[in-house]
N, C-alpha and C positions, 0 to 999 in steps of 0.2 A: 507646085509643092517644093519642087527644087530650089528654087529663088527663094521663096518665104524661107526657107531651113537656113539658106546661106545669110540671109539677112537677118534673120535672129542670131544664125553663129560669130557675123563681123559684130553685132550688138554686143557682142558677150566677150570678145576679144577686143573691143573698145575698152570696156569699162575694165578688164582684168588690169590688175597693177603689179601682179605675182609674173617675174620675168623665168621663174624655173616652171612653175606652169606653163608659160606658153611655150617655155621650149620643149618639155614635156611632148605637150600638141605639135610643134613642128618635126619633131622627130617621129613621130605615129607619123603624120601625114608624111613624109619623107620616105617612111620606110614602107608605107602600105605603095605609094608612088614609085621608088624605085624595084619595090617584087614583082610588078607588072610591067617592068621596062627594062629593057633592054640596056640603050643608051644612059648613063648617069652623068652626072655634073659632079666637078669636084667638091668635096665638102670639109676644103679644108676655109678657113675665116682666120684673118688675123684682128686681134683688137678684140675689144669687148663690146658688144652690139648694148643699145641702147634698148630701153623697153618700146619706143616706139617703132625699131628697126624690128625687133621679133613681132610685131604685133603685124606690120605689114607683111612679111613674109608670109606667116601662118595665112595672114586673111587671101596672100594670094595660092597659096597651097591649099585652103577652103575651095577657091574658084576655081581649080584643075580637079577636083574629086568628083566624080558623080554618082558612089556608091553612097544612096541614103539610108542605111544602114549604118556606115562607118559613118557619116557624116552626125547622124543622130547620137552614135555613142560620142563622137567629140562634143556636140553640142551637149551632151552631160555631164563632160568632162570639166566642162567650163564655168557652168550653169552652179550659183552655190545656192541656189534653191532644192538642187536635184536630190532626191534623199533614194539613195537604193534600199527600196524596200525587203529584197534578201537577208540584210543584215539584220533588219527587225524582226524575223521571223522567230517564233519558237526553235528550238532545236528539230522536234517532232514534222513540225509542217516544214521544214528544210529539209526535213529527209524524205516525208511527202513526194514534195516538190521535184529535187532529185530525183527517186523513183520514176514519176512521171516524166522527166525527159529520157533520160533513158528507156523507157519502152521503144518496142518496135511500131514503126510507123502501119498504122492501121489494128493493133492487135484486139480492138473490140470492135470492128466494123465486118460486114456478113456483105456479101454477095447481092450484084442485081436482081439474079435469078430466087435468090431467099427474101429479099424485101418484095418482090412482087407476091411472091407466095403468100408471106405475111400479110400484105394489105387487100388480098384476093377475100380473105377470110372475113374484113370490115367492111369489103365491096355490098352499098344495098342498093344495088340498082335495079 
């Protein structure tokens, strides 16, 4: 699954022709890269890098990620297919929506000992 996600993301950084989007993307992965490390690499650059020069980078800052989470949201970052359906929502079902993330994790689920109770009652053996 991790190889398919990264070959569809170099797919998608091929074809991008927008050089402030992929830098955009280089800087996410740069900076998701450098919160987890220690060591950093200078980031200073003189000269004006070429689209082909950020295209390579970012695809090799794809290949040191292996969070496919974060890798997923790049790959929609890039994707001009990707339509976030959040935005389409009614106002009403967005706050919906909201409400339920915020809940607490588990707040309508009951007990091993209450679901055994309950299904004791359908028991026709």
């Amino acid at each position: 699954m991790d190889t398919l996600l990264k070959q569809t993301i170099h797919q998608l950084i091929d074809k991008c022709e927008d050089i402030h989007q992929l830098t955009h993307i280089k800087l996410l992965l740069e900076s998701a890269r450098t919160a987890t490390s220690v060591v950093q690499e200078p980031a200073i650059q003189y000269g004006t890098p070429t689209i082909n020069q950020v295209q390579r980078e970012v695809a090799s800052l794809v290949d040191e990620e292996h969070d496919i989470d974060f890798l997923n949201n790049i790959k929609n970052e890039l994707d001009p297919d990707f339509v976030d359906n959040f935005e389409n929502l009614s106002p009403e079902n967005r706050e919906d929506l909201l409400e339920l993330i915020e809940e607490p994790f588990g707040k309508d689920c009951i007990t091993h000992e209450a679901f055994l109770k309950t299904m004791a009652r359908w028991d026709t053996k």
